[in-house]
DOZA-107320 format. One line per 3 residues: their letters; for each residue x, y, z of C-alpha. Coordinates in Angstrom, 3 decimals, decimal comma, always signed. Each point is the difference from the previous one (the first is absolute). Layout:
DOZA-107320
a	X Y Z  ...
END
This chain:
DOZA-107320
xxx	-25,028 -44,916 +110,634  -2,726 -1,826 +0,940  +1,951 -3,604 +0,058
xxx	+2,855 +2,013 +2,430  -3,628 +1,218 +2,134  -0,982 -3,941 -0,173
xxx	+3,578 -1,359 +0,855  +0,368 +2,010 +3,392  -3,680 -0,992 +1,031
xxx	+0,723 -3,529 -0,721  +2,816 +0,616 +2,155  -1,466 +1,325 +2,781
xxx	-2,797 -3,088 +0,044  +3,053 -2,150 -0,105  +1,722 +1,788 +2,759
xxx	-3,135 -0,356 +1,960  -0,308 -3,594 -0,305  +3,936 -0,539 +1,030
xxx	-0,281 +1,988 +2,961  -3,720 -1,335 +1,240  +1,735 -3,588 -0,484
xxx	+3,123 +0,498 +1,635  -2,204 +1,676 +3,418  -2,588 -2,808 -0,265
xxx	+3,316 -2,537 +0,393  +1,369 +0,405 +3,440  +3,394 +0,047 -1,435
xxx	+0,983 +3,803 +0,866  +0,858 +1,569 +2,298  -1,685 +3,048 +2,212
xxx	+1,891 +2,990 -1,382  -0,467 -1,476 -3,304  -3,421 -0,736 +0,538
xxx	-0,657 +3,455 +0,846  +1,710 +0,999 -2,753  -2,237 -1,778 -2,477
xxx	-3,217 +0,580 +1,666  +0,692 +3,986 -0,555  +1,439 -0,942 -3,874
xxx	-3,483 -1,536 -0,045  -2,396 +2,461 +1,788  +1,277 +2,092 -2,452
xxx	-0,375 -2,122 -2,944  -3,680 -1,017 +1,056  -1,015 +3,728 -0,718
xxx	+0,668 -0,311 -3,512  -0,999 -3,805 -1,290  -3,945 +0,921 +0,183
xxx	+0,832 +2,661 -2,803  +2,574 -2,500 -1,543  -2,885 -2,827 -0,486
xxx	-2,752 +2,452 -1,090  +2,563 +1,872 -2,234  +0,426 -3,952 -1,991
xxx	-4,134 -0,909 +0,504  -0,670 +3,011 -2,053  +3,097 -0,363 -2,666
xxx	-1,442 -3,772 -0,476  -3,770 +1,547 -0,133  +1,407 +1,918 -2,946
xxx	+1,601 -2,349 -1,584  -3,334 -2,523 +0,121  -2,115 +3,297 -0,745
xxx	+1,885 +0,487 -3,095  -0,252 -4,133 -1,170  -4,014 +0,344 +0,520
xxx	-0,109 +2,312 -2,241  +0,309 -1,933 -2,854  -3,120 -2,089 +1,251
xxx	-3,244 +1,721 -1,334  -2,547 -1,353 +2,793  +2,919 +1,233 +2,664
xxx	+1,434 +3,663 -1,590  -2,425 +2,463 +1,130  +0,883 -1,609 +4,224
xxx	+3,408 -0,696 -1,063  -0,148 +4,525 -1,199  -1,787 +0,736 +2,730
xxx	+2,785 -2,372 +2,336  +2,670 +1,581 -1,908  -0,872 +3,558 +0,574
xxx	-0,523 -0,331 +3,285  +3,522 -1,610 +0,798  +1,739 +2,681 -2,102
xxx	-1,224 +2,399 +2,195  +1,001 -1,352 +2,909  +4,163 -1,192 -0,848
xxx	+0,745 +3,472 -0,111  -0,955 +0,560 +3,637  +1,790 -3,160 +1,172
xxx	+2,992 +0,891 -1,946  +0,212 +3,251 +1,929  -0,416 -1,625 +3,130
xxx	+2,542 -2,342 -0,624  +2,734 +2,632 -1,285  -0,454 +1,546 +3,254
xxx	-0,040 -2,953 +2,173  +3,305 -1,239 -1,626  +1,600 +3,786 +0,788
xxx	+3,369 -0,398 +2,205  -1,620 +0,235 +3,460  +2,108 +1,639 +2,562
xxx	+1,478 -1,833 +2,417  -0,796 +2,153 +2,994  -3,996 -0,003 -0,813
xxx	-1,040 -2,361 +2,545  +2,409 +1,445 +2,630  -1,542 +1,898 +3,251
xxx	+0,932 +3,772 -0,320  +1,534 +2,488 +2,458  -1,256 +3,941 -0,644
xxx	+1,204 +2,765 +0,925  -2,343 +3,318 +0,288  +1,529 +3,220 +0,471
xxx	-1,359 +3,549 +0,236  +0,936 +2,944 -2,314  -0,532 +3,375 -0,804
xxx	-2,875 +1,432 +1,753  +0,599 -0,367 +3,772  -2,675 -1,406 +2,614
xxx	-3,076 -0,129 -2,679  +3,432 -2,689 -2,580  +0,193 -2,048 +3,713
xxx	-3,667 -0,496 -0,076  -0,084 -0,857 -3,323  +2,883 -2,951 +0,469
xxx	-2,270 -0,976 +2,391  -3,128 -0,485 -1,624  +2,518 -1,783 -2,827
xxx	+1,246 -2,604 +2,853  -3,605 -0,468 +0,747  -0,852 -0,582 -3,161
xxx	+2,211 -2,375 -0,291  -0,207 -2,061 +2,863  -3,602 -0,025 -0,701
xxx	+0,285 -1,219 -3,768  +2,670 -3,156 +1,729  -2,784 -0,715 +2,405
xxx	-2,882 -0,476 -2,777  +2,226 -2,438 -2,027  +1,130 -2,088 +3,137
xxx	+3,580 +1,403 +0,908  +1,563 +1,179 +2,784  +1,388 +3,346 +0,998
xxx	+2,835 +0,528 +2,227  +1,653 +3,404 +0,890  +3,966 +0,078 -0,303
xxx	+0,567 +3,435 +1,257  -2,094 +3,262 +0,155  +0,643 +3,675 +0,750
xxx	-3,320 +1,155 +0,658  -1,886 +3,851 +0,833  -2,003 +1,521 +2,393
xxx	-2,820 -0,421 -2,225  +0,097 -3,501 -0,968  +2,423 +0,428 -2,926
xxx	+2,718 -1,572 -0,957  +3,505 +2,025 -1,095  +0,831 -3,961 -1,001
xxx	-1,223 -3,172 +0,514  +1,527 -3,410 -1,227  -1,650 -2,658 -0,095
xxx	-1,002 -3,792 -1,214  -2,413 -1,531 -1,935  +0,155 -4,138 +0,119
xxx	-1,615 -1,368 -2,170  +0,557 -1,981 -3,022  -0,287 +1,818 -3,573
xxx	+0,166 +3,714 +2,517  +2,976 +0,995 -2,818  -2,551 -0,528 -3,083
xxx	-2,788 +1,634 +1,482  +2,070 +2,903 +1,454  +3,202 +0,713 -1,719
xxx	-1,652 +2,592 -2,582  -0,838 +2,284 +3,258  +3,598 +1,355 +0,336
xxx	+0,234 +3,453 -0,724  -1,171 +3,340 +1,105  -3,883 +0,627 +1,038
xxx	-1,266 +3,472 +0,531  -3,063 +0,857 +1,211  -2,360 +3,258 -0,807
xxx	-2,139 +0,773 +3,300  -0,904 +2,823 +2,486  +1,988 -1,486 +3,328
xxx	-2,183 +0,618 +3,284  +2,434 +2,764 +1,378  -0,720 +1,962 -3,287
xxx	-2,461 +2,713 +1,141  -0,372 +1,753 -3,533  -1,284 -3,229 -1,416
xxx	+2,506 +0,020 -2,472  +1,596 -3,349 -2,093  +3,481 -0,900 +0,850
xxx	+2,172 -2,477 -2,352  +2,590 -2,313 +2,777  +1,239 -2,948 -0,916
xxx	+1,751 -3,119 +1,490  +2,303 -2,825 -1,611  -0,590 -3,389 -0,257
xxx	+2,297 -2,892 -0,983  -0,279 -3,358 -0,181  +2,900 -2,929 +0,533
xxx	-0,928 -3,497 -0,810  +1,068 -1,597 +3,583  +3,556 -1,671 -0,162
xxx	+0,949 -3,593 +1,143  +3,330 -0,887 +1,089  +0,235 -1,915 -3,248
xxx	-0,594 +3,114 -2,110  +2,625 +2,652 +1,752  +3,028 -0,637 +1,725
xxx	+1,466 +2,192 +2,315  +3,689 -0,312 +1,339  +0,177 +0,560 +3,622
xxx	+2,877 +2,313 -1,381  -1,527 +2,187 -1,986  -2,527 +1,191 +3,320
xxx	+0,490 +1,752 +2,818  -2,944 -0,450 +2,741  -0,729 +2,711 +2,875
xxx	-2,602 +0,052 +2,596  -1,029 +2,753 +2,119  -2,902 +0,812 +2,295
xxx	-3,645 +0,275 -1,920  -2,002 +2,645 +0,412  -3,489 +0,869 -1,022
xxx	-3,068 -2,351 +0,627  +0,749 -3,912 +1,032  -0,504 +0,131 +3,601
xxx	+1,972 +0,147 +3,310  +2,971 -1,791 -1,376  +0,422 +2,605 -2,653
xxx	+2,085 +2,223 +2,541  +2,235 -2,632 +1,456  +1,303 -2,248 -2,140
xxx	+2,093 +0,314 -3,032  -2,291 -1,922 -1,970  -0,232 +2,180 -3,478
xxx	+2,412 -0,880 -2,512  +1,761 +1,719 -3,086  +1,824 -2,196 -3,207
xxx	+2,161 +1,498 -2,172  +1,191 -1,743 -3,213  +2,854 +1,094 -1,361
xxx	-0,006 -0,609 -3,477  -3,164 +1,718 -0,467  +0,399 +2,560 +2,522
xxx	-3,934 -1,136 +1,219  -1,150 +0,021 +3,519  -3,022 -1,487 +1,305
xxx	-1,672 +0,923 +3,886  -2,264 -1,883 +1,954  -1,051 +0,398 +3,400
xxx	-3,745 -1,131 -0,314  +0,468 -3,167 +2,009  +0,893 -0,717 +3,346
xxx	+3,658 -1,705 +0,087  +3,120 +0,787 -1,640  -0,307 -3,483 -2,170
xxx	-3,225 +0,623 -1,208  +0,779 +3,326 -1,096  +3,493 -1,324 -1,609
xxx	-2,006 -2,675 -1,514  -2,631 +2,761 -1,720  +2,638 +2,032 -0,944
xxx	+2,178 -2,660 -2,179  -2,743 -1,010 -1,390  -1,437 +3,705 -1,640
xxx	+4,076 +0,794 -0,715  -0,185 -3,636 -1,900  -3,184 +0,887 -1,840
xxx	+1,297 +3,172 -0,666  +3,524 -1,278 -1,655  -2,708 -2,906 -1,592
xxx	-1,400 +2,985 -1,659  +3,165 +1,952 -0,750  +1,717 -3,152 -2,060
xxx	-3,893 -0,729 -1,924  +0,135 +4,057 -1,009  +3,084 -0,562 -1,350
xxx	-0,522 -2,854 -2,137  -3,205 +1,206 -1,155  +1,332 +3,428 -1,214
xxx	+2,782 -2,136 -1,583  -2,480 -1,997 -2,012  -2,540 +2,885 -0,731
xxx	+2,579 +3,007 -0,884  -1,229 +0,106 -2,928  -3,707 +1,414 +0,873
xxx	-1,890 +1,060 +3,226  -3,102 -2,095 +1,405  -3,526 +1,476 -0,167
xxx	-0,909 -0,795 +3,568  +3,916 +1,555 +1,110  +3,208 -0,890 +1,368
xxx	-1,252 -0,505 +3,933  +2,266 +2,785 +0,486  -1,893 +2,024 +2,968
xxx	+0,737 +3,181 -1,331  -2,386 -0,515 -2,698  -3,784 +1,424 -0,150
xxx	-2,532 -2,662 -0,433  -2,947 +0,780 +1,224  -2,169 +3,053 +1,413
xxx	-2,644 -0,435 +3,028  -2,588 +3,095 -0,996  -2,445 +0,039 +2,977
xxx	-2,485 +3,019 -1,118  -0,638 -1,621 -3,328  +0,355 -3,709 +1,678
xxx	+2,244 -1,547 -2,223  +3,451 -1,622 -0,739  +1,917 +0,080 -2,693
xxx	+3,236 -2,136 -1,037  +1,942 +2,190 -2,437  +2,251 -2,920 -1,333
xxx	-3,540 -1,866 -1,755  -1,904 +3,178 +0,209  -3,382 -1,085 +2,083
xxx	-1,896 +1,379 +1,895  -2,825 -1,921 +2,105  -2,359 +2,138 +2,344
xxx	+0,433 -2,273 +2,720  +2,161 +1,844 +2,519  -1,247 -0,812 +3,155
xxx	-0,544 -3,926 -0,988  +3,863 -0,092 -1,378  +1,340 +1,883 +3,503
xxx	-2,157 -3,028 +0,994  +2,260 -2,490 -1,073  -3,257 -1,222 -1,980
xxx	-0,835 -1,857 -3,756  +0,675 +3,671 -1,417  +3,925 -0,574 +1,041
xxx	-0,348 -2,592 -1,810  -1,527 +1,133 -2,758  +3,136 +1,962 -0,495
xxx	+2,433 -2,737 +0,792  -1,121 -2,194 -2,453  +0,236 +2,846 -2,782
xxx	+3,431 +0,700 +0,994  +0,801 -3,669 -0,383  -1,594 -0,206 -3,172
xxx	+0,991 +3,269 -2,021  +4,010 -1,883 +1,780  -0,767 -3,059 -2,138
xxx	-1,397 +2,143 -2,803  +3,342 +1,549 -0,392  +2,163 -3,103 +0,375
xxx	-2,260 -2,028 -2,767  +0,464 +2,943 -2,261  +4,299 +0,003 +0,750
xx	-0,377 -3,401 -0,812  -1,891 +0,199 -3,237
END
């Protein structure tokens, strides 16, 4: 086991080499150079723990040959103890470094928030979730741009679509699809008593051209006049759009922006993202019929988490924490991620121990 373990990371330093000598020789191209220099990025992450994994098998090895030298045994024990302790540790890191990553993980996302049972007070609540959101995107550098949004009287949001650019936005936020319910007393609520509402969130790794295609076929495109917020054009032009895709009977609206092409352009690219998502569902439940994930499907209809504002806490149900940090995760704060980055972990938890 441990020569197959020694074999692939001898592999990957080879690999390493190849493709840091064929970039430093001016003999590719610019696709291809692209092309390595991601193969590479992506490498780079892992050689640190690759050389420290080898210092500290070699520090064994010399541990264990001091030994036999009486002036040297009791540093070569004390050496040797110490660097037993630590290959364990590296070894984990390493198992989980070498996972299968997912090929969408350093694409920009597209969500879509929608509110559910519980009227006005589930509207509100989508929109403290957009907020939260947009929020967490601006504290790690990325940008936030609205798609389409059906919005209240009071500054809810029946749906709102939207896009985070950025790149890693899939890693960071694909574990947030699912339904979030919230325990509060809403302002209208004269009794003072706690209503449960709840919105949907999902979350589509954004598309390229590369990654879906769509047969001009298979779509039928309407416009039709906007209506709602936008401005004075919103009344006089047919500038909204609706796409319809055949095959998968999915329709995508957008009349956020102001012409006809930027709203056709906005629309094929959520319906893209959205048949992105369709085909990876597919292919994942293929591969995993056998057993259901810990952190869930993505499926929207699915409970994750619970937003309890008298007692000031969240809770994700798939890991089961809780952190008393409400108002700093509503933040987009560190708490959100806090409970990102268990998601992610108890995720490559589960896949180490399918692999084992």
């Amino acid at each position: 086991m441990v020569m197959a373990i020694d074999d692939k990371l001898k592999d990957i330093l080879a690999r390493a080499s190849e493709i840091e000598a064929s970039m430093n020789s001016g003999d590719v191209s610019g696709a291809e150079l692209t092309k390595l220099s991601k193969e590479y990025s992506r490498l780079s992450e892992i050689l640190p723990l690759i050389h420290e994994y080898f210092q500290v098998r070699q520090g064994i090895t010399d541990a264990n040959d001091l030994l036999h030298d009486p002036e040297l045994r009791a540093v070569a024990t004390e050496q040797l103890a110490e660097l037993e302790h630590r290959l364990p540790d590296i070894e984990r890191q390493l198992q989980i470094a070498l996972l299968p990553r997912d090929e969408a993980d350093d694409n920009s996302v597209i969500m879509e928030i929608r509110a559910g049972v519980g009227g006005e007070e589930s509207a509100l609540f989508a929109g403290d979730l957009y907020n939260q959101y947009k929020s967490y995107a601006m504290r790690h550098g990325w940008k936030t741009e609205v798609i389409e949004e059906n919005p209240t009287s009071l500054h809810g949001y029946k749906e709102i679509i939207f896009k985070i650019d950025g790149v890693g936005a899939y890693a960071r936020m694909k574990f947030e699809s699912g339904i979030h319910r919230v325990q509060r007393v809403p302002e209208t609520e004269a009794g003072g008593r706690i209503h449960t509402s709840a919105a949907s969130v999902a979350v589509m790794p954004e598309a390229k051209d590369i990654d879906v295609v769509i047969d001009d076929k298979d779509i039928r495109i309407d416009v039709f006049r906007a209506s709602g917020a936008g401005g004075q054009h919103v009344n006089k032009t047919d500038s909204a759009v609706r796409i319809t895709h055949f095959p998968t009977g999915i329709v995508v609206t957008c009349q956020n922006e102001r012409s006809q092409f930027q709203n056709k352009t906005a629309a094929m690219a959520v319906l893209r993202s959205k048949l992105y998502e369709k085909q990876r569902n597919e292919q994942i439940n293929a591969n995993n019929a056998s057993r259901k994930s810990m952190v869930g499907s993505g499926d929207r209809s699915e409970k994750i988490r619970t937003y309890n504002f008298p007692e000031q806490r969240v809770t994700d149900h798939r890991i089961k924490l809780t952190l008393y940090k409400l108002d700093d995760i509503l933040a987009g704060g560190p708490a959100l991620d806090e409970m990102i980055d268990a998601l992610n972990t108890a995720d490559q938890l589960e896949r180490l121990a399918n692999m084992e």
